[in-house]
mmCIF file as gemmi writes it, N, C-alpha and C atoms, coordinates in Angstrom:
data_model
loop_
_atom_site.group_PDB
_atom_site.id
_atom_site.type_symbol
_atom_site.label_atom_id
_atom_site.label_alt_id
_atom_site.label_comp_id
_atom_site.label_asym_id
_atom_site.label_entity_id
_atom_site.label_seq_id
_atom_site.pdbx_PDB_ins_code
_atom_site.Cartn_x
_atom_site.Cartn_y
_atom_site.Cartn_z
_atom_site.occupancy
_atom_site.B_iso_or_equiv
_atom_site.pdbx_formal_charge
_atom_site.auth_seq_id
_atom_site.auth_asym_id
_atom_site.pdbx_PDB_model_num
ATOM 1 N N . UNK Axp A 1 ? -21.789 0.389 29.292 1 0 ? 1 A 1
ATOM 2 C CA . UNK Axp A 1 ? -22.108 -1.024 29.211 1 0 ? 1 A 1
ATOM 3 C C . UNK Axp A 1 ? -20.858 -1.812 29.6 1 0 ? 1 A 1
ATOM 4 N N . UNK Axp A 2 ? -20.896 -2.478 30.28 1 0 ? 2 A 1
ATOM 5 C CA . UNK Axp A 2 ? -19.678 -3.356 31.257 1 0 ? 2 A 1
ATOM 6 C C . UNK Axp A 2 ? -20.299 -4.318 30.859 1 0 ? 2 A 1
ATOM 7 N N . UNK Axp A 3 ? -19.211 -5.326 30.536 1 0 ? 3 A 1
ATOM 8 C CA . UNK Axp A 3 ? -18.94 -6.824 29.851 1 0 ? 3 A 1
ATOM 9 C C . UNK Axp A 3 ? -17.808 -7.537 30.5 1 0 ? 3 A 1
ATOM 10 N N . UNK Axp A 4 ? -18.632 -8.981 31.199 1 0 ? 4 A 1
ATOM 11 C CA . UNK Axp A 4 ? -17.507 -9.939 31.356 1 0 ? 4 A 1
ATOM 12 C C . UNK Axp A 4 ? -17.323 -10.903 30.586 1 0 ? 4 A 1
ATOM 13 N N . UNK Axp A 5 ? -15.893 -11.134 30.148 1 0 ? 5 A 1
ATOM 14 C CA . UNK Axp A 5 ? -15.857 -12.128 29.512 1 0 ? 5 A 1
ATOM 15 C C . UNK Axp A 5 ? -15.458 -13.76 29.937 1 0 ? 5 A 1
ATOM 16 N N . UNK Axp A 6 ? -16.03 -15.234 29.929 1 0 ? 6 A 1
ATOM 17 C CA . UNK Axp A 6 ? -15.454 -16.437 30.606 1 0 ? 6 A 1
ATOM 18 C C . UNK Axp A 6 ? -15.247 -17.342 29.691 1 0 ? 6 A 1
ATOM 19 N N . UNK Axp A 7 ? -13.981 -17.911 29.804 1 0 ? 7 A 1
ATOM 20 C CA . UNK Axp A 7 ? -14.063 -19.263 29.15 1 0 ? 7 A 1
ATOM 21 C C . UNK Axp A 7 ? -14.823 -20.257 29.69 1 0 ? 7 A 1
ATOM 22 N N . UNK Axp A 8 ? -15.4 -20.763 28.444 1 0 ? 8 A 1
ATOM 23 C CA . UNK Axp A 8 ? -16.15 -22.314 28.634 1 0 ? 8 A 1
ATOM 24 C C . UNK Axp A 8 ? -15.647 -23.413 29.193 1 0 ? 8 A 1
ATOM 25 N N . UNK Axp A 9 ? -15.692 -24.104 29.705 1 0 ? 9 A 1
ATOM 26 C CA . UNK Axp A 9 ? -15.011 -25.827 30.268 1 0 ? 9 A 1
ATOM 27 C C . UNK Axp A 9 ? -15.253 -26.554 28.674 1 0 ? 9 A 1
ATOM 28 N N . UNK Axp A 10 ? -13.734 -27.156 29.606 1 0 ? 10 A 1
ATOM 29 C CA . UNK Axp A 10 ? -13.014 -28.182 28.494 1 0 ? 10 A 1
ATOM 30 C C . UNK Axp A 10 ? -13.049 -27.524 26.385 1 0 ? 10 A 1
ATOM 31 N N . UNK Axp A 11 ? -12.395 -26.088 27.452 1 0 ? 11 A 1
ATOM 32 C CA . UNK Axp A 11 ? -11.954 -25.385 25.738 1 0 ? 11 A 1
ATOM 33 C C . UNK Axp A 11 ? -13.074 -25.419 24.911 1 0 ? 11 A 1
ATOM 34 N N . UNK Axp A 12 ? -14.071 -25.498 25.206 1 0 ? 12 A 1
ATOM 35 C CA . UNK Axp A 12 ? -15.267 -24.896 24.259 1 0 ? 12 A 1
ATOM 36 C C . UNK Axp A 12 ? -15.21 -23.807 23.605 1 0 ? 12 A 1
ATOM 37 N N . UNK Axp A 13 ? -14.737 -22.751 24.103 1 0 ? 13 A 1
ATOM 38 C CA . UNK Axp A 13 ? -14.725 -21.555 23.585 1 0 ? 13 A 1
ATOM 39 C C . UNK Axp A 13 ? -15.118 -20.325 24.793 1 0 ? 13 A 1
ATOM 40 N N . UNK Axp A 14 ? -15.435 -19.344 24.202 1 0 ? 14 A 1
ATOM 41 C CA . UNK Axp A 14 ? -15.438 -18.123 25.529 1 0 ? 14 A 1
ATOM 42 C C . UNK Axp A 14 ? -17.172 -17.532 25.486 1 0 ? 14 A 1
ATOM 43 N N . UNK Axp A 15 ? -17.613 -17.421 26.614 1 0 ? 15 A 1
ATOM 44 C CA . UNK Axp A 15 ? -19.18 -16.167 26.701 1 0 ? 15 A 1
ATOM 45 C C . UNK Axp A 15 ? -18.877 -14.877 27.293 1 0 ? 15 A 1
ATOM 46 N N . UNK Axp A 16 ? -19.308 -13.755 26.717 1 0 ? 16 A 1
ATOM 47 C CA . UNK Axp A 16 ? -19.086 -12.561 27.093 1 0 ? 16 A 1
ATOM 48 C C . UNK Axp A 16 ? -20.519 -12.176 28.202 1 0 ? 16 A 1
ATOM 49 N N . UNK Axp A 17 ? -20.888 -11.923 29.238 1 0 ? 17 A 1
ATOM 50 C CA . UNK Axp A 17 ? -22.177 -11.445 29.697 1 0 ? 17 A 1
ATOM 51 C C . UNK Axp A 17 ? -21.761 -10.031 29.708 1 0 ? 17 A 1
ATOM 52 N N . UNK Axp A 18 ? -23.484 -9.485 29.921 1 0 ? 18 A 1
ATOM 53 C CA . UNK Axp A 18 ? -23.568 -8.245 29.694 1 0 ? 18 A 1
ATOM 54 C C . UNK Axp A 18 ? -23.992 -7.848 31.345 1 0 ? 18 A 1
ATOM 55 N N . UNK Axp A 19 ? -22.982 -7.612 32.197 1 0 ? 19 A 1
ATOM 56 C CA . UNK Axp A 19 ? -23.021 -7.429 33.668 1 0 ? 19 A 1
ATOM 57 C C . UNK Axp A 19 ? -24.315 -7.098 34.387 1 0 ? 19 A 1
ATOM 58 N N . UNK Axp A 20 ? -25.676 -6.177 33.371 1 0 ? 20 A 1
ATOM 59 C CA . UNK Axp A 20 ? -26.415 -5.598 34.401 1 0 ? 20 A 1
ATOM 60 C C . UNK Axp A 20 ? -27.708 -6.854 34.092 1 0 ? 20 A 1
ATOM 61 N N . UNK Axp A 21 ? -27.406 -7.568 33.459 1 0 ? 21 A 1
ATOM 62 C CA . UNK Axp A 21 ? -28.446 -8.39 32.838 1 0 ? 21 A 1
ATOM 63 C C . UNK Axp A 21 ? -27.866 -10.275 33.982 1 0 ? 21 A 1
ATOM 64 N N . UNK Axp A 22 ? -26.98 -9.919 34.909 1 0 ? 22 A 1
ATOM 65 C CA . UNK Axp A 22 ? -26.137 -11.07 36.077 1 0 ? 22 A 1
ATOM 66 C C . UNK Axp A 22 ? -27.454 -10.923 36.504 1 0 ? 22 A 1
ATOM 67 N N . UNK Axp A 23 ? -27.976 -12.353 36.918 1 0 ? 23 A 1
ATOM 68 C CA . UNK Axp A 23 ? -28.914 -12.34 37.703 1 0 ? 23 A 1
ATOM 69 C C . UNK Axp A 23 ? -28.682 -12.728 39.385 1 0 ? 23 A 1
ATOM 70 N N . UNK Axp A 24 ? -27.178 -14.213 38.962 1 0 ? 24 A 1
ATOM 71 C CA . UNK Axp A 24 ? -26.651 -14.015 40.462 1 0 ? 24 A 1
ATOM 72 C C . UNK Axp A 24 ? -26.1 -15.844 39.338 1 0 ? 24 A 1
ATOM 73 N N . UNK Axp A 25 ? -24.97 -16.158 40.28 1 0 ? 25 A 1
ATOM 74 C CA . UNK Axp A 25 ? -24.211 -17.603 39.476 1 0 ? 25 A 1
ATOM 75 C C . UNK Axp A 25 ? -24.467 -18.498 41.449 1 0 ? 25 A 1
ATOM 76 N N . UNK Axp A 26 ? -23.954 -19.896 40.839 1 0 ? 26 A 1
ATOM 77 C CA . UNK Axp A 26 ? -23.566 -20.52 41.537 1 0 ? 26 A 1
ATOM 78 C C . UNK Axp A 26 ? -22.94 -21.838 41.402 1 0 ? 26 A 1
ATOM 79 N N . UNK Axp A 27 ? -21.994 -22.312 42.659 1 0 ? 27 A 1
ATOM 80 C CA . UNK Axp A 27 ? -20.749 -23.521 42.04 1 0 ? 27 A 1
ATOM 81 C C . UNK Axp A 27 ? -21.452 -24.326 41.178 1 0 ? 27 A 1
ATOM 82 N N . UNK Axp A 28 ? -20.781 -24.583 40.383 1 0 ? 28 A 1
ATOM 83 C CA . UNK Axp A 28 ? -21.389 -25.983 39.686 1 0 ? 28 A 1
ATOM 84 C C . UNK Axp A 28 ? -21.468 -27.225 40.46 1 0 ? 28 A 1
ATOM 85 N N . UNK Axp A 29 ? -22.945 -27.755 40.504 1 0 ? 29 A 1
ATOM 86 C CA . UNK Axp A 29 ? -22.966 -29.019 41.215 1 0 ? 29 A 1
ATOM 87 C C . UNK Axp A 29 ? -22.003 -30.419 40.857 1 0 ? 29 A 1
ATOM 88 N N . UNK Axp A 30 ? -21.539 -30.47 39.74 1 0 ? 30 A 1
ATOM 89 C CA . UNK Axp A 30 ? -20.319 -31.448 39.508 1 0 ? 30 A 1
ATOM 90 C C . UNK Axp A 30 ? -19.249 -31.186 39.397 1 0 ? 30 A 1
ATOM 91 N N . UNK Axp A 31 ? -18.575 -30.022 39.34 1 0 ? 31 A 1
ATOM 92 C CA . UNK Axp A 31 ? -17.313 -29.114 39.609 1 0 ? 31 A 1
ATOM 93 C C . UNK Axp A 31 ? -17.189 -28.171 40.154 1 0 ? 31 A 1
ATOM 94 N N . UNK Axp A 32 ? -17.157 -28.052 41.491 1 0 ? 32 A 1
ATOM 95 C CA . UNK Axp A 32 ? -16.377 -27.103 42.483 1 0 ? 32 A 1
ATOM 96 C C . UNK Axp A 32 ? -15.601 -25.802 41.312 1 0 ? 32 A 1
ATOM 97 N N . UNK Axp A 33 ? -15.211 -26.003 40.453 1 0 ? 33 A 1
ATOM 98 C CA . UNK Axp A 33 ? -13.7 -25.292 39.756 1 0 ? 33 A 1
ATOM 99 C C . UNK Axp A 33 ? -14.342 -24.724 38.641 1 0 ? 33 A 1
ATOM 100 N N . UNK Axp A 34 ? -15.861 -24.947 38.822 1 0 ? 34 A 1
ATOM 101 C CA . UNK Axp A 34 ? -16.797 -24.22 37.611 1 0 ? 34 A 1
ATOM 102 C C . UNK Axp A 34 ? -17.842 -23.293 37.957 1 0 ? 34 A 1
ATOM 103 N N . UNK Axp A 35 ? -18.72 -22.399 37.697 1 0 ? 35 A 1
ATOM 104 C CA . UNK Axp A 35 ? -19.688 -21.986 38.205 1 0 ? 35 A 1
ATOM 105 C C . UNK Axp A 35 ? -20.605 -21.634 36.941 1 0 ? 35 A 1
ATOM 106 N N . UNK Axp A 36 ? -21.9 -21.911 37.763 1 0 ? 36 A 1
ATOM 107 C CA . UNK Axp A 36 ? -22.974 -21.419 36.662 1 0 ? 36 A 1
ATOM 108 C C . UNK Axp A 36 ? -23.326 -19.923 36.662 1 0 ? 36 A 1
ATOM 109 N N . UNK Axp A 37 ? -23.702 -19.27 35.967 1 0 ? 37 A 1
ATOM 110 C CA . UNK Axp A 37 ? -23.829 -17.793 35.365 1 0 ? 37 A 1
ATOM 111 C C . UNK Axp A 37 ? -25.201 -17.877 35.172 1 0 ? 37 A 1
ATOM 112 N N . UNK Axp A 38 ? -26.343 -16.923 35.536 1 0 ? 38 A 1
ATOM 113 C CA . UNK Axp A 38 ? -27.728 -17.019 35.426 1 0 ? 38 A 1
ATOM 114 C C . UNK Axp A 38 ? -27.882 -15.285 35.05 1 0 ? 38 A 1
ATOM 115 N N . UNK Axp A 39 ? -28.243 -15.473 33.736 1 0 ? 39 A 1
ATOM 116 C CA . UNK Axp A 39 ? -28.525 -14.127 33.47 1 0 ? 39 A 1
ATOM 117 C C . UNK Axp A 39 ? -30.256 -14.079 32.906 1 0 ? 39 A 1
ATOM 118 N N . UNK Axp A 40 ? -30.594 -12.788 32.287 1 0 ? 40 A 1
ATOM 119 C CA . UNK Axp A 40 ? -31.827 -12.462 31.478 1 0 ? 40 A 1
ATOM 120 C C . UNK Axp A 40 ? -31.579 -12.812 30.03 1 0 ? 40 A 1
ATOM 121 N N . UNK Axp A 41 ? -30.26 -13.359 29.713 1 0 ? 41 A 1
ATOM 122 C CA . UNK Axp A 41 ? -30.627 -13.914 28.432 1 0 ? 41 A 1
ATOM 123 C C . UNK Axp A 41 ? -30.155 -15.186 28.49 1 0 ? 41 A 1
ATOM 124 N N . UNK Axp A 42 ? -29.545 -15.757 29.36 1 0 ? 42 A 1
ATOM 125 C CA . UNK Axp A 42 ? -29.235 -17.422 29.919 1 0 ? 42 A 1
ATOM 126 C C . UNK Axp A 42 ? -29.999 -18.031 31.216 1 0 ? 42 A 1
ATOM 127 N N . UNK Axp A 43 ? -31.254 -17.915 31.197 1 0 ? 43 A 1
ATOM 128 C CA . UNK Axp A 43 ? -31.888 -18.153 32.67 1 0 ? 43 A 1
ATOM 129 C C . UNK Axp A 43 ? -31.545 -19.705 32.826 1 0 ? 43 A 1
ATOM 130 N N . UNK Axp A 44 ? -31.458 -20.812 31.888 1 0 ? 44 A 1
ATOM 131 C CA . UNK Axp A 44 ? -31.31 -21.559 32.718 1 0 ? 44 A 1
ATOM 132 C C . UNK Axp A 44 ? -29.605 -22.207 33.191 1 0 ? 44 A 1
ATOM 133 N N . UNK Axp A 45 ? -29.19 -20.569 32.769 1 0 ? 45 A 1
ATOM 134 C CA . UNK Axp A 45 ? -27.703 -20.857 33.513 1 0 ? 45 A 1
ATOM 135 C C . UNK Axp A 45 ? -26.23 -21.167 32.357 1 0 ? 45 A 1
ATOM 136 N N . UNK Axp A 46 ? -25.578 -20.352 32.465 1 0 ? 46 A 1
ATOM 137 C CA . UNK Axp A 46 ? -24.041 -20.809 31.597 1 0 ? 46 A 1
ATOM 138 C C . UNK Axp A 46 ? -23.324 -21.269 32.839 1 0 ? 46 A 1
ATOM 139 N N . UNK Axp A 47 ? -22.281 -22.864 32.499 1 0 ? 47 A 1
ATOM 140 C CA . UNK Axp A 47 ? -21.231 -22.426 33.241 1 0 ? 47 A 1
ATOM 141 C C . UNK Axp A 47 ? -19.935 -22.445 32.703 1 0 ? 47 A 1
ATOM 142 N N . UNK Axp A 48 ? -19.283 -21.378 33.01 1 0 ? 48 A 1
ATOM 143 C CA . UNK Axp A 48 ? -18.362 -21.29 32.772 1 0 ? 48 A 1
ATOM 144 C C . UNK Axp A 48 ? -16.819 -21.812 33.785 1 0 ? 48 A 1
ATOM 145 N N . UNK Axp A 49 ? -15.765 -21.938 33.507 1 0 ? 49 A 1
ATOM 146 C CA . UNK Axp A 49 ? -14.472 -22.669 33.868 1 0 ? 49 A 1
ATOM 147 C C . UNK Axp A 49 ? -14.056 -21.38 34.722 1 0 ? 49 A 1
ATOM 148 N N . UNK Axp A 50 ? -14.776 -20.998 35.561 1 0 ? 50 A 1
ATOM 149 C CA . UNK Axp A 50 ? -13.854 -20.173 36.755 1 0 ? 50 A 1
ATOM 150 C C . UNK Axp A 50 ? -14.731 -20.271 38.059 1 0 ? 50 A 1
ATOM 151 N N . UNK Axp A 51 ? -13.623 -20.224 39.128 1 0 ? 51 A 1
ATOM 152 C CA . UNK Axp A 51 ? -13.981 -20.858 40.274 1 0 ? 51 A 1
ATOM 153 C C . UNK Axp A 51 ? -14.722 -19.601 40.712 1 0 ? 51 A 1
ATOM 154 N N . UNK Axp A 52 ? -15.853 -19.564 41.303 1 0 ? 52 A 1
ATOM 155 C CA . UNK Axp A 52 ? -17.01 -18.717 41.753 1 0 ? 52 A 1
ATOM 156 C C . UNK Axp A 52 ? -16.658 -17.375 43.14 1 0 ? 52 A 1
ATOM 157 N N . UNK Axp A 53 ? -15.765 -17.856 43.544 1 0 ? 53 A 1
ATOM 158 C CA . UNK Axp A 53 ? -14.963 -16.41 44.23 1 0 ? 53 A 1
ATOM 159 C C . UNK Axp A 53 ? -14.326 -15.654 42.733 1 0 ? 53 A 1
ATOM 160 N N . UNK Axp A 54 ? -13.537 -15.801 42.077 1 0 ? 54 A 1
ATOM 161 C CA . UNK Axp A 54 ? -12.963 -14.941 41.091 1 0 ? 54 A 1
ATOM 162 C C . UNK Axp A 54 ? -14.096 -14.955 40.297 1 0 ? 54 A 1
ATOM 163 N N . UNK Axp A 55 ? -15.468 -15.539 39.886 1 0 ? 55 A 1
ATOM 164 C CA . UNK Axp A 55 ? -16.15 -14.725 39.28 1 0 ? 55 A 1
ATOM 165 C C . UNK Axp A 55 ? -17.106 -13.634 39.914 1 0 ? 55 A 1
ATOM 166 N N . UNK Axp A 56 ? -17.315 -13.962 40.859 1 0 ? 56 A 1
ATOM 167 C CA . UNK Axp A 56 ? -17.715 -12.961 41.902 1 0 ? 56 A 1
ATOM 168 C C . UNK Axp A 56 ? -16.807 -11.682 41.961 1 0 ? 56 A 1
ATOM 169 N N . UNK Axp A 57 ? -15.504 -11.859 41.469 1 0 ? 57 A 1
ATOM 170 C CA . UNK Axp A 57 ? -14.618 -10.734 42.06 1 0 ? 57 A 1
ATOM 171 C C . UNK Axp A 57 ? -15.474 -10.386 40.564 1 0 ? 57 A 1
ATOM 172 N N . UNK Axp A 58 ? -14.657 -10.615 39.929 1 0 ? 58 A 1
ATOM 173 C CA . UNK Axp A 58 ? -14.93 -9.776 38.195 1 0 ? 58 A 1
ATOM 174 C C . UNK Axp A 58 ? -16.49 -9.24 38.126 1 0 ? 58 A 1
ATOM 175 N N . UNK Axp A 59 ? -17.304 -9.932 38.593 1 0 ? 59 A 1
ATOM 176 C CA . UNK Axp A 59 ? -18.504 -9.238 38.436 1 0 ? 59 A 1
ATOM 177 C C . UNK Axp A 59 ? -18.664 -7.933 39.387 1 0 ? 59 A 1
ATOM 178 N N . UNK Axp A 60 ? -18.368 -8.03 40.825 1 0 ? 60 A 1
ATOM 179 C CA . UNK Axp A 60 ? -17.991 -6.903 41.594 1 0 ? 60 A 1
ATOM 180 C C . UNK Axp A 60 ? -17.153 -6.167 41.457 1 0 ? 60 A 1
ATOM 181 N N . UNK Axp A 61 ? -16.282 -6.159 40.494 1 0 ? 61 A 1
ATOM 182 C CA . UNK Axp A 61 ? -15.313 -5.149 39.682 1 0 ? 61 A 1
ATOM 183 C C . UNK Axp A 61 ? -16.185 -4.353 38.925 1 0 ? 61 A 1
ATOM 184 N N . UNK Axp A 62 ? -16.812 -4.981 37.721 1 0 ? 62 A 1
ATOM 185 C CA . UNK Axp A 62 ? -17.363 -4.751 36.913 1 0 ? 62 A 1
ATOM 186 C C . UNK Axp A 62 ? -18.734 -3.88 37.34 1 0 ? 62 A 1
ATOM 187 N N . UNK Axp A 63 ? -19.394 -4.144 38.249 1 0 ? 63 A 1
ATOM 188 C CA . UNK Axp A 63 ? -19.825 -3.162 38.739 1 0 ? 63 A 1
ATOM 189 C C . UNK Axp A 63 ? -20.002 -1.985 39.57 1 0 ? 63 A 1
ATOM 190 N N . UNK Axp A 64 ? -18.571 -1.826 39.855 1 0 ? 64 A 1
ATOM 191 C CA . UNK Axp A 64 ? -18.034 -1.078 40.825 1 0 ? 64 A 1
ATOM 192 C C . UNK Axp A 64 ? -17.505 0.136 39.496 1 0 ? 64 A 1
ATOM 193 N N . UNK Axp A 65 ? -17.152 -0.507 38.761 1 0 ? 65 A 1
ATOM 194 C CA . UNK Axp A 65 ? -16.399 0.297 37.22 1 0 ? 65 A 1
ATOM 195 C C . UNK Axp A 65 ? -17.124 1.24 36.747 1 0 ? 65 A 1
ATOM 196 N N . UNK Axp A 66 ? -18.599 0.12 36.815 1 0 ? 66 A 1
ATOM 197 C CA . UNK Axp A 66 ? -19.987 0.614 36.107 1 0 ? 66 A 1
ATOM 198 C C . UNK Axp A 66 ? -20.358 2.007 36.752 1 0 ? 66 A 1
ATOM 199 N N . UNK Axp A 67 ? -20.282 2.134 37.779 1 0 ? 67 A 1
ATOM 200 C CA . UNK Axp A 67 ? -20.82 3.278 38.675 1 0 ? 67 A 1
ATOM 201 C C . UNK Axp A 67 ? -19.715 4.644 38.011 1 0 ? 67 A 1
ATOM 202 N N . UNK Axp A 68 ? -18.745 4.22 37.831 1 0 ? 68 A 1
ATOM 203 C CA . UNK Axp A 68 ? -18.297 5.612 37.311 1 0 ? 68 A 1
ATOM 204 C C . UNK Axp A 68 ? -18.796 7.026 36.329 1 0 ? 68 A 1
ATOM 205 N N . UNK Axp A 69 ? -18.4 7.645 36.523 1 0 ? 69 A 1
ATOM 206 C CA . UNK Axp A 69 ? -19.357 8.956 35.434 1 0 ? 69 A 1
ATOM 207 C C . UNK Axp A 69 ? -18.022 9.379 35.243 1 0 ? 69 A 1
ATOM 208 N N . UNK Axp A 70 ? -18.085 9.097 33.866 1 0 ? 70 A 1
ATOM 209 C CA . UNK Axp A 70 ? -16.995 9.595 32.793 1 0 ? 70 A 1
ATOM 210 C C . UNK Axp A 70 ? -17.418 11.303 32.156 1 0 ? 70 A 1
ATOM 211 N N . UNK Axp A 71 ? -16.495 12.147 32.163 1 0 ? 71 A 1
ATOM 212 C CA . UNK Axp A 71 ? -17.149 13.126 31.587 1 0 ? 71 A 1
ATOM 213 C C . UNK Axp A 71 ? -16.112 13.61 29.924 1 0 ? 71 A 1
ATOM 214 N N . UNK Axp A 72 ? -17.016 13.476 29.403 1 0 ? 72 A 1
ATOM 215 C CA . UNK Axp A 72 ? -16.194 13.745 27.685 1 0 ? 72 A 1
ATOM 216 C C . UNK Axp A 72 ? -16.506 15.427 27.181 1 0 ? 72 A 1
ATOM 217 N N . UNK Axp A 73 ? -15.497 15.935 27.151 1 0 ? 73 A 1
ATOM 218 C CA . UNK Axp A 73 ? -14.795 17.031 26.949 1 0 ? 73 A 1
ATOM 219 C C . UNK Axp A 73 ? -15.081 17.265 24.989 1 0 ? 73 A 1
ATOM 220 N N . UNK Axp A 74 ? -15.941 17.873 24.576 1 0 ? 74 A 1
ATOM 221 C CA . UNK Axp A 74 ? -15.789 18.229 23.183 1 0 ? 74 A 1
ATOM 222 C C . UNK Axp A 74 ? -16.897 19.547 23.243 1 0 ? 74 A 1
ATOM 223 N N . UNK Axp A 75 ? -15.879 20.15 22.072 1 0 ? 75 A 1
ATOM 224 C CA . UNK Axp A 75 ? -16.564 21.353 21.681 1 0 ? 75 A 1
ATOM 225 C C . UNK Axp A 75 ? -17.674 21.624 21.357 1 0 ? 75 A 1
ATOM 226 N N . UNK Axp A 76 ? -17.838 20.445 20.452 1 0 ? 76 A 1
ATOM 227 C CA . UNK Axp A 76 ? -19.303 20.557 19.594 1 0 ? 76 A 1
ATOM 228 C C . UNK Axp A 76 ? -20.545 20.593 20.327 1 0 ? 76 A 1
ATOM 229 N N . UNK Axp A 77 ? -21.819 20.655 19.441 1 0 ? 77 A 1
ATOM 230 C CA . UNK Axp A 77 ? -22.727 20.592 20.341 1 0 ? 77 A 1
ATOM 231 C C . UNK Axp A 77 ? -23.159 19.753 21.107 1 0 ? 77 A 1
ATOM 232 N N . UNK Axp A 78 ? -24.003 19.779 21.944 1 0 ? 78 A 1
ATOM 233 C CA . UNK Axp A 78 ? -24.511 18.045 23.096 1 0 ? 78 A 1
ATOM 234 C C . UNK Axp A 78 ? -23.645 16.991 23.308 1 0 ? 78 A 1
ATOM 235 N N . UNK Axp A 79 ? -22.424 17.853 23.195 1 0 ? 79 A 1
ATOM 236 C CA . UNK Axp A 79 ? -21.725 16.963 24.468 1 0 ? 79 A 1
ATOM 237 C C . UNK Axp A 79 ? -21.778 17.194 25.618 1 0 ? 79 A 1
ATOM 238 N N . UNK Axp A 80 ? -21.93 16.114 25.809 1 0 ? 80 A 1
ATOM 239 C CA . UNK Axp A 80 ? -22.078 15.937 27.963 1 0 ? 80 A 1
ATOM 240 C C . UNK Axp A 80 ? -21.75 14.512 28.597 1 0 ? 80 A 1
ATOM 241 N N . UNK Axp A 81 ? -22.314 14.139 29.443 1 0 ? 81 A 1
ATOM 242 C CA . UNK Axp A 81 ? -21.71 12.975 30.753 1 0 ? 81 A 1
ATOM 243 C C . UNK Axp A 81 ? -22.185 11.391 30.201 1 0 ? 81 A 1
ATOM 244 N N . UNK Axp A 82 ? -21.165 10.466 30.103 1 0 ? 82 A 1
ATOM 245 C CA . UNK Axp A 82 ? -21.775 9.306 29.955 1 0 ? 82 A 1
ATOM 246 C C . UNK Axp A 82 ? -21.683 8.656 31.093 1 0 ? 82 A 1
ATOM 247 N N . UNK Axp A 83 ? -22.272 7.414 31.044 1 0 ? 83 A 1
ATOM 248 C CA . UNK Axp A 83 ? -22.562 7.06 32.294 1 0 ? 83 A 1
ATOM 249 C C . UNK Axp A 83 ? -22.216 5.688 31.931 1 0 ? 83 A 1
């Protein structure tokens, strides 16, 4: 589970999204320097205080991360691959 986290405009405070639940963001129509966040549990949009190329990066990080297959090493029984 990959999580981004953004601060709010004008110091509100911070939203964490849950990356596979991004539905897709875009600039904020009254601030260029903001972008809205459209997920499955915010459809009608968060925006958060980062300019929409760097949230684009972090989300394309974040799912680039996601794709990894971690493999965990233990003795016991039913251990195997997380994903």
């Amino acid at each position: 589970m990959m999580l981004i986290a953004a601060e709010l405009p004008k110091n509100k405070g911070m939203v964490v999204f849950l990356v596979s639940t991004i539905g897709g963001c875009m600039t904020n129509a009254s601030n260029p320097k903001e972008t809205d966040v459209y997920t499955d549990n915010f459809p009608e949009g968060v925006t958060v205080d980062v300019e929409i190329d760097r949230f684009a990066e972090m989300w394309q990080t974040a799912l680039s991360v996601g794709e990894i297959e971690i493999e965990i090493e233990d003795d016991t029984e039913g251990s195997g691959t997380c994903h």
